[in-house]
N, CA, C and O atoms as a printed pandas DataFrame, in Angstrom:
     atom_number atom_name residue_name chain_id  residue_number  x_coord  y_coord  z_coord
0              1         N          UNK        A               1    0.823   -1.202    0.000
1              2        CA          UNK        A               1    0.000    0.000    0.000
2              3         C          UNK        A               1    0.859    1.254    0.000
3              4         O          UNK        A               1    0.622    2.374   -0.452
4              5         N          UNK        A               2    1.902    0.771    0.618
5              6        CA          UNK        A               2    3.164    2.360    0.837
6              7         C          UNK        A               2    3.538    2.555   -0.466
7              8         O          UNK        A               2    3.556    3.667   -0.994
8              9         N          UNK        A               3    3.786    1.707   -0.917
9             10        CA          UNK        A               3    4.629    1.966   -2.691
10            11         C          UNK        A               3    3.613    2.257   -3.338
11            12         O          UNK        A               3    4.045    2.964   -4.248
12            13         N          UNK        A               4    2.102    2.128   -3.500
13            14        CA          UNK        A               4    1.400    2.475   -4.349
14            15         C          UNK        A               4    1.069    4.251   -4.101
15            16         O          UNK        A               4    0.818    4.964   -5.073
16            17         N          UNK        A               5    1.100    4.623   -3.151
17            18        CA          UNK        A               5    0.905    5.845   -2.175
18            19         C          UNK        A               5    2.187    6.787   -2.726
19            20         O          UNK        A               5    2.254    7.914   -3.216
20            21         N          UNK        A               6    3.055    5.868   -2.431
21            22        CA          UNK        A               6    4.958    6.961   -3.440
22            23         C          UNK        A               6    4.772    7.116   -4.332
23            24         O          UNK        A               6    5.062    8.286   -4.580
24            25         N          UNK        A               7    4.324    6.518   -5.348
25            26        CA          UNK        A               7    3.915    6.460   -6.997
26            27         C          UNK        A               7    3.268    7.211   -7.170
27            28         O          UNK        A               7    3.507    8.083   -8.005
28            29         N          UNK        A               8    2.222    7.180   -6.476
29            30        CA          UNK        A               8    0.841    8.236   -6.597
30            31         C          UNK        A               8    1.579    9.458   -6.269
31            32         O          UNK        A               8    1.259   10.255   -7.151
32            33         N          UNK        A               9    2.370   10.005   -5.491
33            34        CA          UNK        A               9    3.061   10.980   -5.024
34            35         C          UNK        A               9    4.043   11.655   -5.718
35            36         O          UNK        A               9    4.074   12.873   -5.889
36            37         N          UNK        A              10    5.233   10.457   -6.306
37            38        CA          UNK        A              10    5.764   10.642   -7.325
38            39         C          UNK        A              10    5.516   10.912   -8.839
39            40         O          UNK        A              10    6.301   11.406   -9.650
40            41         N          UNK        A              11    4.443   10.542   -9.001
41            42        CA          UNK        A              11    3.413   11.314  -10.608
42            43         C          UNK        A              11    3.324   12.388  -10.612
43            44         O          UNK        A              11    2.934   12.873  -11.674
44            45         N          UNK        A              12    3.585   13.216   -9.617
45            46        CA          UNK        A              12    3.282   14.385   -9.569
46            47         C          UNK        A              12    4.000   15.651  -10.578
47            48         O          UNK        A              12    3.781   16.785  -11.004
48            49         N          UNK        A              13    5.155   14.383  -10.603
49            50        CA          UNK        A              13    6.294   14.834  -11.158
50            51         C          UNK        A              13    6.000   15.369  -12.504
51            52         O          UNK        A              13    6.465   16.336  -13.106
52            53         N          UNK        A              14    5.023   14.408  -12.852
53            54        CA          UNK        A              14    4.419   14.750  -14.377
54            55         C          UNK        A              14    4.056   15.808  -15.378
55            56         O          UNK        A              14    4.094   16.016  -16.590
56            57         N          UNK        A              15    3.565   16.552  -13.894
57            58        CA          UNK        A              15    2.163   17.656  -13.968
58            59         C          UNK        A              15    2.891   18.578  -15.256
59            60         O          UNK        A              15    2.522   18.705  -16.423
60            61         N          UNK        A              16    4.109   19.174  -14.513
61            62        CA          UNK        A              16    4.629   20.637  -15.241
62            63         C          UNK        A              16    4.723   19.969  -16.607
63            64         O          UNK        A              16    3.858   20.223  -17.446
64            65         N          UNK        A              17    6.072   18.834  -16.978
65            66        CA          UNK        A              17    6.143   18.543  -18.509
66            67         C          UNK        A              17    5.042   18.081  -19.297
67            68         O          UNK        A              17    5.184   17.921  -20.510
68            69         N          UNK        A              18    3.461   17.748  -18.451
69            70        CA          UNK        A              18    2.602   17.889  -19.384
70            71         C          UNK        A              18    2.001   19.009  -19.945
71            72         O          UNK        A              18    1.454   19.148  -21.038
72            73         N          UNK        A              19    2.204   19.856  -18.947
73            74        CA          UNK        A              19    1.519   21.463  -19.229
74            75         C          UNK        A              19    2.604   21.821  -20.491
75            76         O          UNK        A              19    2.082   22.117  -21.565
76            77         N          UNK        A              20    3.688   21.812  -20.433
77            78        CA          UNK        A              20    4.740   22.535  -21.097
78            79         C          UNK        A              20    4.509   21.847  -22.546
79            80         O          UNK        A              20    4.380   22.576  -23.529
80            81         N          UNK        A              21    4.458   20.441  -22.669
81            82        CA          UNK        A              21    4.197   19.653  -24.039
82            83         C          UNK        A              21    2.785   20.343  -24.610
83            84         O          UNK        A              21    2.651   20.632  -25.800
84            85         N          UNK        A              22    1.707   20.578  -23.563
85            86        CA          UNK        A              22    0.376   21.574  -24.246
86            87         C          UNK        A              22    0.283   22.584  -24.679
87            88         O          UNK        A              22   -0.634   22.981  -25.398
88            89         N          UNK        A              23    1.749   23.516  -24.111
89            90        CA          UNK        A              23    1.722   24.636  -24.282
90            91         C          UNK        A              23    2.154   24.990  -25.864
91            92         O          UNK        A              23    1.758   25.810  -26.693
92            93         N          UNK        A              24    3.640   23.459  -25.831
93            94        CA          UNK        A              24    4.246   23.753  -27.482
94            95         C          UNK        A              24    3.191   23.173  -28.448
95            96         O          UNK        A              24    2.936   23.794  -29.479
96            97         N          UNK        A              25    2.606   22.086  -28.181
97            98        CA          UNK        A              25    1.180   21.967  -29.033
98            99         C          UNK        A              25    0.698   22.451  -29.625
99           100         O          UNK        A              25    0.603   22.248  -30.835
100          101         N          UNK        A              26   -0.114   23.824  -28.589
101          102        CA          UNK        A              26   -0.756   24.794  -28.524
102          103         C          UNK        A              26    0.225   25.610  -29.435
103          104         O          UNK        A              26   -0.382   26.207  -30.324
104          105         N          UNK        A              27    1.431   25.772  -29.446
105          106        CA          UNK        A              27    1.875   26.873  -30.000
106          107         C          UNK        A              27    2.101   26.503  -31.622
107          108         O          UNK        A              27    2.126   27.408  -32.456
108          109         N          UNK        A              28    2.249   25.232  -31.956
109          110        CA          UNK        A              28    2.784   24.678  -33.138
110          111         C          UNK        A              28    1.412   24.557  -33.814
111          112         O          UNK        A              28    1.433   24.652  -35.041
112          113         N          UNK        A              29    0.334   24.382  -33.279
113          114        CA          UNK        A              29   -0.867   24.558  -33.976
114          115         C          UNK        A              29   -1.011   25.457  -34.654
115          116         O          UNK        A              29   -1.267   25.473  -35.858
116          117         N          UNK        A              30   -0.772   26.784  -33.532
117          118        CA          UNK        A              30   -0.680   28.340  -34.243
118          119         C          UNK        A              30    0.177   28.908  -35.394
119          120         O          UNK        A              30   -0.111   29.531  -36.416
120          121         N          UNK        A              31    1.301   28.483  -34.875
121          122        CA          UNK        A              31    2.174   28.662  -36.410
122          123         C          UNK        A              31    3.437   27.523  -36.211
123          124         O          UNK        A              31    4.178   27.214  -35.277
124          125         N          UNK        A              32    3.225   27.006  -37.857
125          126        CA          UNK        A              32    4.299   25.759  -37.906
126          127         C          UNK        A              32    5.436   26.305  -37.980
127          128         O          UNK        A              32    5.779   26.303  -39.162
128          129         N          UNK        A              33    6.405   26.898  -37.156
129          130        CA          UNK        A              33    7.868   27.031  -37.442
130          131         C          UNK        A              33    8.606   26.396  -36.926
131          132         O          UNK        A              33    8.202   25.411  -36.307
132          133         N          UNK        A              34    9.966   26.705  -36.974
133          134        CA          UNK        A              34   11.134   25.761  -36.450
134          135         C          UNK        A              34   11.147   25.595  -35.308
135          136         O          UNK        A              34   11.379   24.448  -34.926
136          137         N          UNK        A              35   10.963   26.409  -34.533
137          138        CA          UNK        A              35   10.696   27.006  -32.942
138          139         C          UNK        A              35   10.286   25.849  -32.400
139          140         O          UNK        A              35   10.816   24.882  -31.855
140          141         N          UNK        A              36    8.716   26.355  -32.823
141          142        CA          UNK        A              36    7.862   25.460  -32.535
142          143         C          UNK        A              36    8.047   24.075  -32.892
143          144         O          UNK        A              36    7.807   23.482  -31.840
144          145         N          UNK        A              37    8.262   23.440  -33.545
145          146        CA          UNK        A              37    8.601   22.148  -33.695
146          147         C          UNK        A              37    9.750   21.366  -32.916
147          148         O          UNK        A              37    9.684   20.179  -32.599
148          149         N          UNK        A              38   10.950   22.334  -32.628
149          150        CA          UNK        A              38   12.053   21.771  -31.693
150          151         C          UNK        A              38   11.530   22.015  -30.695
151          152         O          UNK        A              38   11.635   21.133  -29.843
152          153         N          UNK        A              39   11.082   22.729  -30.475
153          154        CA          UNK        A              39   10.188   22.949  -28.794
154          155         C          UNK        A              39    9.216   21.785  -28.523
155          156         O          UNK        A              39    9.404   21.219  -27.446
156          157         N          UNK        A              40    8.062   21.247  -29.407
157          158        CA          UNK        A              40    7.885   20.164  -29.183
158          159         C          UNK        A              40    7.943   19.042  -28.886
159          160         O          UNK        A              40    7.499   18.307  -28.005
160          161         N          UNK        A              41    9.007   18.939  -30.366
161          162        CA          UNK        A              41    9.891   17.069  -29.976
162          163         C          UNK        A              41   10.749   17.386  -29.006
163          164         O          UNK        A              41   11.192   16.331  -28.553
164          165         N          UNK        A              42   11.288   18.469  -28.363
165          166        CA          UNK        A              42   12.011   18.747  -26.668
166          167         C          UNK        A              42   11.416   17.892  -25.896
167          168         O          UNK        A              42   11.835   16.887  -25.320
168          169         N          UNK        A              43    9.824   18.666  -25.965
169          170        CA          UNK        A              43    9.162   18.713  -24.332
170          171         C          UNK        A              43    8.351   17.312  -24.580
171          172         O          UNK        A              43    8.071   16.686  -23.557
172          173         N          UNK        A              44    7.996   16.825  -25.686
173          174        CA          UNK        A              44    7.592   15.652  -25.862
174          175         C          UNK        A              44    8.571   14.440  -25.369
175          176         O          UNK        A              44    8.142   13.926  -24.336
176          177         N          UNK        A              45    9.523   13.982  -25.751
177          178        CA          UNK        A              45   10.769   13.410  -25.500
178          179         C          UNK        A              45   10.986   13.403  -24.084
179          180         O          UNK        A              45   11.261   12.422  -23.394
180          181         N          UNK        A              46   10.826   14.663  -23.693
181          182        CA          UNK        A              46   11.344   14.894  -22.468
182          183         C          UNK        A              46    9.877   14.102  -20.910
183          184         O          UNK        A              46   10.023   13.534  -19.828
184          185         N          UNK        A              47    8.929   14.455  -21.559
185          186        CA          UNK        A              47    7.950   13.519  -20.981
186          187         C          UNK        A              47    7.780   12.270  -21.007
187          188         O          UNK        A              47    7.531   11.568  -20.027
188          189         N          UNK        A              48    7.912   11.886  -22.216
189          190        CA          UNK        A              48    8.567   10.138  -21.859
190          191         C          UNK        A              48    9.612    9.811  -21.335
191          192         O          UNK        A              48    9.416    8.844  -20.599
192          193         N          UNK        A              49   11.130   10.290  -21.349
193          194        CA          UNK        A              49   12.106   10.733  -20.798
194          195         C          UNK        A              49   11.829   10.358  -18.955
195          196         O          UNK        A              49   12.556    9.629  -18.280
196          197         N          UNK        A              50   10.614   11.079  -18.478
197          198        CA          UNK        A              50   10.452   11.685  -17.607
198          199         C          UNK        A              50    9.665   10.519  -16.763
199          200         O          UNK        A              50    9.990    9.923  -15.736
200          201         N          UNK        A              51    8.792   10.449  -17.392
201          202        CA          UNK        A              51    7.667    8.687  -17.586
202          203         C          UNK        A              51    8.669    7.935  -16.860
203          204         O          UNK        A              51    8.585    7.568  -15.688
204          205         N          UNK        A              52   10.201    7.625  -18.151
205          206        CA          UNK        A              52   10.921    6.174  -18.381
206          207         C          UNK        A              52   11.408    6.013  -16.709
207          208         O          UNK        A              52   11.339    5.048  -15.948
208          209         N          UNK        A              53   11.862    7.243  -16.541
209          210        CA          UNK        A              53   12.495    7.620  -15.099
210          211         C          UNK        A              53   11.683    7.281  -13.686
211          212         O          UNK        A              53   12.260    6.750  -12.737
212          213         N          UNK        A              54   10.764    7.521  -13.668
213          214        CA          UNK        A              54    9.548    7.638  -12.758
214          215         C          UNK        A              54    9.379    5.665  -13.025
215          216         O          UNK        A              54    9.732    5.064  -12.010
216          217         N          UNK        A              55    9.068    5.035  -13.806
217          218        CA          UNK        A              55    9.089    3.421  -13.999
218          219         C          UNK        A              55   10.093    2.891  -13.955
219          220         O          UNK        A              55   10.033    1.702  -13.641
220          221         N          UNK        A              56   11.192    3.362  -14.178
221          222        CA          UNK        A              56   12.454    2.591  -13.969
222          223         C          UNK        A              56   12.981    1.471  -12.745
223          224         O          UNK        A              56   13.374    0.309  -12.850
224          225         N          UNK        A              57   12.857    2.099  -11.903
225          226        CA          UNK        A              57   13.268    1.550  -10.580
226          227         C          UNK        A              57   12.304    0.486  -10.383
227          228         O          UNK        A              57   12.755   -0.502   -9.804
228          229         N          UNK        A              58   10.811    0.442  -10.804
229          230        CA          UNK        A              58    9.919   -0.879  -10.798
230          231         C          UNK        A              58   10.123   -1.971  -11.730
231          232         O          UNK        A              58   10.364   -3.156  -11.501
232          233         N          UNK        A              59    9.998   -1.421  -12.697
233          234        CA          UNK        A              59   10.745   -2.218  -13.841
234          235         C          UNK        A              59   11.891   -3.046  -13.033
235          236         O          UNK        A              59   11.797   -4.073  -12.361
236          237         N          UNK        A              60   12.945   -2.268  -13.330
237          238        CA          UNK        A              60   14.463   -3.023  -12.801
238          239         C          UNK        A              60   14.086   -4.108  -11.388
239          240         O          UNK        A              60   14.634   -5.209  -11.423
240          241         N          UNK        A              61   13.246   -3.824  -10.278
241          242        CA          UNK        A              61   13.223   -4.432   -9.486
242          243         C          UNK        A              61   12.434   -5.954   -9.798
243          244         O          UNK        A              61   12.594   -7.134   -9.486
244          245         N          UNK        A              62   11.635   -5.256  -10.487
245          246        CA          UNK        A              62   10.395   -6.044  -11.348
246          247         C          UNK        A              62   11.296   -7.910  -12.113
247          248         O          UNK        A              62   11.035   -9.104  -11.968
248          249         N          UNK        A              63   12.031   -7.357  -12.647
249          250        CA          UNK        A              63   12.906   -8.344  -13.554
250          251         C          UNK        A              63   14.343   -8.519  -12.650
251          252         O          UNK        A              63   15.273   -9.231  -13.030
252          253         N          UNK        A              64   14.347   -7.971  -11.766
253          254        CA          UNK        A              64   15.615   -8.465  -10.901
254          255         C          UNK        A              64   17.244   -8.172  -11.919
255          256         O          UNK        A              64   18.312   -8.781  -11.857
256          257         N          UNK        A              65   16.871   -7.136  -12.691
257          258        CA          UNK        A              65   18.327   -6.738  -13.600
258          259         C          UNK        A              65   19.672   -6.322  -12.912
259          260         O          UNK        A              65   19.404   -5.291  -12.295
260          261         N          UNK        A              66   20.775   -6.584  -12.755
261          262        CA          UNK        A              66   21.778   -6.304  -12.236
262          263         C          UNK        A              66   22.250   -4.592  -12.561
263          264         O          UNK        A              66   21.854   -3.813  -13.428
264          265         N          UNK        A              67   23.241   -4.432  -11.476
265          266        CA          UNK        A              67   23.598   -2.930  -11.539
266          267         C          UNK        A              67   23.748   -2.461  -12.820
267          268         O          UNK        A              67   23.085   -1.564  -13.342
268          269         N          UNK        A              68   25.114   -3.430  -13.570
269          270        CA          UNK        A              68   25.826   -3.100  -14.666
270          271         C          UNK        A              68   24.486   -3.117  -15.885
271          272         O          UNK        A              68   24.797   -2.619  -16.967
272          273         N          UNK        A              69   23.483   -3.490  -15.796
273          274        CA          UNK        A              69   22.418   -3.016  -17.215
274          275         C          UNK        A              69   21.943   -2.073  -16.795
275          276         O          UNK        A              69   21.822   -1.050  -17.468
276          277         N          UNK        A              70   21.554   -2.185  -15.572
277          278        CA          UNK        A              70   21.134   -0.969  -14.914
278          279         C          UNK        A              70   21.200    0.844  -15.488
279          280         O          UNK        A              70   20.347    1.678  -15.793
280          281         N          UNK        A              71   22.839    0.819  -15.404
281          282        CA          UNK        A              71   23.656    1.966  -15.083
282          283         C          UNK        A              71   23.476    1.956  -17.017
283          284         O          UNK        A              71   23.144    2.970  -17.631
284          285         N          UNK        A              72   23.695    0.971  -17.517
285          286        CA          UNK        A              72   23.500    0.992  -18.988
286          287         C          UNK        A              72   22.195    1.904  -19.569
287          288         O          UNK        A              72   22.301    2.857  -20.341
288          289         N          UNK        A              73   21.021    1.406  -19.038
289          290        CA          UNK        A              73   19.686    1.889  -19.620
290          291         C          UNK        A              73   19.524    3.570  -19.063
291          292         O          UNK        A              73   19.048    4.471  -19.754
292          293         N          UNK        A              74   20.007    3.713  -17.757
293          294        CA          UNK        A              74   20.074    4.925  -17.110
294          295         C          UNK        A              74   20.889    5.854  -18.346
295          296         O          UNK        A              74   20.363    6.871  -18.798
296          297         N          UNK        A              75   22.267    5.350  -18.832
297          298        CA          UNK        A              75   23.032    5.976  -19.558
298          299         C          UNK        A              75   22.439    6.480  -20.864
299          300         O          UNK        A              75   22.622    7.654  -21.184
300          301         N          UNK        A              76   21.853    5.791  -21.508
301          302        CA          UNK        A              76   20.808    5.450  -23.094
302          303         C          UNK        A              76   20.040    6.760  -22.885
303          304         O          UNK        A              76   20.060    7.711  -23.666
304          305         N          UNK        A              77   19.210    6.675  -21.480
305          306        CA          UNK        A              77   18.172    7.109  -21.372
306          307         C          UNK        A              77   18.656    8.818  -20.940
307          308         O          UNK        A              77   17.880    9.770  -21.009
308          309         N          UNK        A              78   19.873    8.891  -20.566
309          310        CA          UNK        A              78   20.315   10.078  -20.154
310          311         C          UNK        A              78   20.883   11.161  -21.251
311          312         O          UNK        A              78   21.132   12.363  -21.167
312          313         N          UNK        A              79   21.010    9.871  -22.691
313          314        CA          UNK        A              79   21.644   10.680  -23.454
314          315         C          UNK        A              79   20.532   11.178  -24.358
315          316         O          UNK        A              79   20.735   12.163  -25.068
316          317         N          UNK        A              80   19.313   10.516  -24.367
317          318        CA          UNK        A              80   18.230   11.055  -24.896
318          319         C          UNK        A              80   17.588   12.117  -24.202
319          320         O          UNK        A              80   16.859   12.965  -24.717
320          321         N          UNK        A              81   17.975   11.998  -22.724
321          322        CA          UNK        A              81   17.490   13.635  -22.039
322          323         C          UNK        A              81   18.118   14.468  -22.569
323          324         O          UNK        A              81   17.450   15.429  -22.952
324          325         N          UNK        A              82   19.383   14.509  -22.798
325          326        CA          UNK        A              82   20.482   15.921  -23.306
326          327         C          UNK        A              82   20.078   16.187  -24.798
327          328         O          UNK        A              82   20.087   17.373  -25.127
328          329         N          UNK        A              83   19.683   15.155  -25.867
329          330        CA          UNK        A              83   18.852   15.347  -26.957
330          331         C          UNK        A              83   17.781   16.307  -26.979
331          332         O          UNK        A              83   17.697   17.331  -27.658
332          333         N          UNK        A              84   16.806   15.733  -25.966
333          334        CA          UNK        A              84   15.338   16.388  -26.004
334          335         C          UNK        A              84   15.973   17.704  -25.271
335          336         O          UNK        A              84   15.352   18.687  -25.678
336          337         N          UNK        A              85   16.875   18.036  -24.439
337          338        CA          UNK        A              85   17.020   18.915  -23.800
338          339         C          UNK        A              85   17.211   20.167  -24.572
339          340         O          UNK        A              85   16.548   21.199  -24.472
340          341         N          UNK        A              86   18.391   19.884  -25.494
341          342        CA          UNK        A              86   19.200   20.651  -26.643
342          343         C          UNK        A              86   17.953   21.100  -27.662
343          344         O          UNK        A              86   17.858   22.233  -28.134
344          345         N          UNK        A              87   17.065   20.072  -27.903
345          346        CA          UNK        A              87   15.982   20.534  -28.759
346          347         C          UNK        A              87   15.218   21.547  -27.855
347          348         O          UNK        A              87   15.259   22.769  -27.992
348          349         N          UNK        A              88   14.716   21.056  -27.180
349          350        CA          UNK        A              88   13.924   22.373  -26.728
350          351         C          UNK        A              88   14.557   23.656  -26.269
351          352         O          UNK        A              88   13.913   24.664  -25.975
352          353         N          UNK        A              89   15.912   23.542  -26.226
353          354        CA          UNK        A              89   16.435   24.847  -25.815
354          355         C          UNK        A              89   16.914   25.638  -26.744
355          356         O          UNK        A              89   17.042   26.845  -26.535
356          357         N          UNK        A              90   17.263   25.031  -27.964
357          358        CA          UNK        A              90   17.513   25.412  -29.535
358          359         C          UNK        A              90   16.048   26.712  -30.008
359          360         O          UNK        A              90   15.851   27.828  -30.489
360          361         N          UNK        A              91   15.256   25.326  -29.337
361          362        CA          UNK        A              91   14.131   26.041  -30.291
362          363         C          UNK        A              91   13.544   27.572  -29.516
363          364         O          UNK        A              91   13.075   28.548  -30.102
364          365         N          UNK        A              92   13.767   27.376  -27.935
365          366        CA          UNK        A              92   13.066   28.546  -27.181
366          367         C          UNK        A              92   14.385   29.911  -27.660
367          368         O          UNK        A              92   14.117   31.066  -27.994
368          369         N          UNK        A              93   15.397   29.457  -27.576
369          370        CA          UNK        A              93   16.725   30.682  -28.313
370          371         C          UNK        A              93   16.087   30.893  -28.939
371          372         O          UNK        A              93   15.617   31.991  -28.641
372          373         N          UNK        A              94   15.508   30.380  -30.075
373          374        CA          UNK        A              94   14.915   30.743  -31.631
374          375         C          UNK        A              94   13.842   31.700  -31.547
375          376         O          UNK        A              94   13.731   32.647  -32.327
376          377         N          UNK        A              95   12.891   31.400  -30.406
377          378        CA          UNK        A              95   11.740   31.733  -30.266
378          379         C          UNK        A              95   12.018   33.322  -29.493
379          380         O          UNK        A              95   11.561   34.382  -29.922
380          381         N          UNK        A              96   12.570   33.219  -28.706
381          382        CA          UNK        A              96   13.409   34.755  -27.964
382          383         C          UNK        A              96   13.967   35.461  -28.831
383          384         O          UNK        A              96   13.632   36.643  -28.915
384          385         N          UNK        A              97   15.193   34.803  -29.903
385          386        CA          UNK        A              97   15.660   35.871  -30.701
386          387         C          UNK        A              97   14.423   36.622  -31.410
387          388         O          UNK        A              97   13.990   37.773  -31.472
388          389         N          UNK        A              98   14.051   35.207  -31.968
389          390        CA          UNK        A              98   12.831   36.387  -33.062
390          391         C          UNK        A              98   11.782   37.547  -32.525
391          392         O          UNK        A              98   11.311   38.473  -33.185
392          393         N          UNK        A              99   11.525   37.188  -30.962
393          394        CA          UNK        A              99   10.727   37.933  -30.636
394          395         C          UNK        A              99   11.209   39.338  -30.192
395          396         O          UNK        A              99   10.662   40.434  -30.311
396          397         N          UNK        A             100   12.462   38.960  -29.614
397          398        CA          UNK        A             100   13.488   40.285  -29.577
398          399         C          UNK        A             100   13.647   41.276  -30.512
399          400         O          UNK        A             100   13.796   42.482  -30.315
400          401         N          UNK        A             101   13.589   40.472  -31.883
401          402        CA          UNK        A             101   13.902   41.111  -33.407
402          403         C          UNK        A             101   12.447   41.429  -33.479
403          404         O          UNK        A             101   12.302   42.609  -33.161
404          405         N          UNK        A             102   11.688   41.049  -33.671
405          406        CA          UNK        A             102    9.540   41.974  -33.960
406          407         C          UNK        A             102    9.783   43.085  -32.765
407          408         O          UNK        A             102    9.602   44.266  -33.060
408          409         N          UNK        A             103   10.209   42.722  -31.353
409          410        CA          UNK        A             103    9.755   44.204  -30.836
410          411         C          UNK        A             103   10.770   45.519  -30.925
411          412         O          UNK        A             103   10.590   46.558  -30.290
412          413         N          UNK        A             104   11.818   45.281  -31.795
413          414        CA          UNK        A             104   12.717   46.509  -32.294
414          415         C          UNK        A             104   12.052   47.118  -32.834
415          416         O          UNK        A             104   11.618   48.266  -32.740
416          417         N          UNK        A             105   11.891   45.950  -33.746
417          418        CA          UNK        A             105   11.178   46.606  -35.004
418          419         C          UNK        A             105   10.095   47.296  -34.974
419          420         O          UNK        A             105    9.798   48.296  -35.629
420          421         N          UNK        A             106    9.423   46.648  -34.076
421          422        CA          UNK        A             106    7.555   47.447  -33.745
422          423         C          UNK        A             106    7.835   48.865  -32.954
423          424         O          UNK        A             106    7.059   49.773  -33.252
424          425         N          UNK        A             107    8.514   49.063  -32.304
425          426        CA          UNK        A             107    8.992   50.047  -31.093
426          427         C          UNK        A             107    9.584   51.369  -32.493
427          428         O          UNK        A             107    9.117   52.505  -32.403
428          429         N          UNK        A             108   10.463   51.083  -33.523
429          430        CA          UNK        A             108   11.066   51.931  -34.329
430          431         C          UNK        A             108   10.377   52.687  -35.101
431          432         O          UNK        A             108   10.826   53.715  -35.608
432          433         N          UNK        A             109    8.427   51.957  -35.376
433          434        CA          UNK        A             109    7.740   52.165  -36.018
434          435         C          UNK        A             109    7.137   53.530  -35.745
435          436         O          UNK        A             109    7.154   54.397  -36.619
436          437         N          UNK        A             110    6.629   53.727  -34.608
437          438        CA          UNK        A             110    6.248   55.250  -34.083
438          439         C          UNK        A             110    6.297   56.225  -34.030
439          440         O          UNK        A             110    6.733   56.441  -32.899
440          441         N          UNK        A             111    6.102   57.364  -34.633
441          442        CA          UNK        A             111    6.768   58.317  -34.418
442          443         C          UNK        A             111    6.711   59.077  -33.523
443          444         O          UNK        A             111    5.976   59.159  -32.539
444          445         N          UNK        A             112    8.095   60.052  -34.154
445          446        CA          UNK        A             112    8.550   60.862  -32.581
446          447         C          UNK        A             112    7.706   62.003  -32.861
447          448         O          UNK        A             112    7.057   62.301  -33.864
448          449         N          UNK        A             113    7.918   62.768  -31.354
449          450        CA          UNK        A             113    6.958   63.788  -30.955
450          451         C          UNK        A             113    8.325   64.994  -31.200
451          452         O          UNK        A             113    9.526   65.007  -30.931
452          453         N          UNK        A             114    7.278   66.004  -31.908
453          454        CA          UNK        A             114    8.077   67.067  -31.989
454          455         C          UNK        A             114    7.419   68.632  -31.245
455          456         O          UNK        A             114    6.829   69.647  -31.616
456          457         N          UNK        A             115    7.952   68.050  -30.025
457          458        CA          UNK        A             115    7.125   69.156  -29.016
458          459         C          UNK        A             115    8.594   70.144  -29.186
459          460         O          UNK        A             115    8.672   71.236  -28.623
């Protein structure tokens, strides 16, 4: 009953990288760009990623796997975090520069006051 109670506790973990995968969703719906798409397969990745992590330790106990595969699947699975990681951080740079670059531009548009 205790381990089902940690699990339940530990899901919690979930919450934010599902919001964040809705959010790039949400945003890639709106307009298909590069951004948006590395921002996706990031935060997507990164929720299964996130999943694999959160099941791991049952799994492994589950099948009685020794350290040394262990430390193996942890490794696999760590190098696909720095993947999804790099993607989504590629894409939010992308998403900052450009937005940096529209509000120059919008701000330059105005004119000045000639009091």
């Amino acid at each position: 009953m205790n381990s089902i109670f940690a699990t339940m506790i530990s899901m919690t973990s979930i919450i934010a990288p599902c919001i964040v995968l809705g959010a790039c969703c949400y945003f890639l719906s709106k307009r298909t760009v590069v951004e948006a798409i590395l921002m996706t397969i990031g935060a997507g990745m990164g929720l299964v990623i996130n999943v694999l992590y959160l099941f791991m330790p049952m799994l492994t106990s589950y099948k009685n796997i020794p350290y040394t595969d262990i430390s193996k699947y942890y490794t696999v699975i760590g190098i696909f975090n720095l993947i999804a990681s790099l993607c989504f951080a590629i894409g939010f740079l992308i998403l900052v520069t450009n937005t940096v670059k529209k509000n120059t531009d919008f701000t330059n548009q105005f004119p000045k006051s000639i009091d």
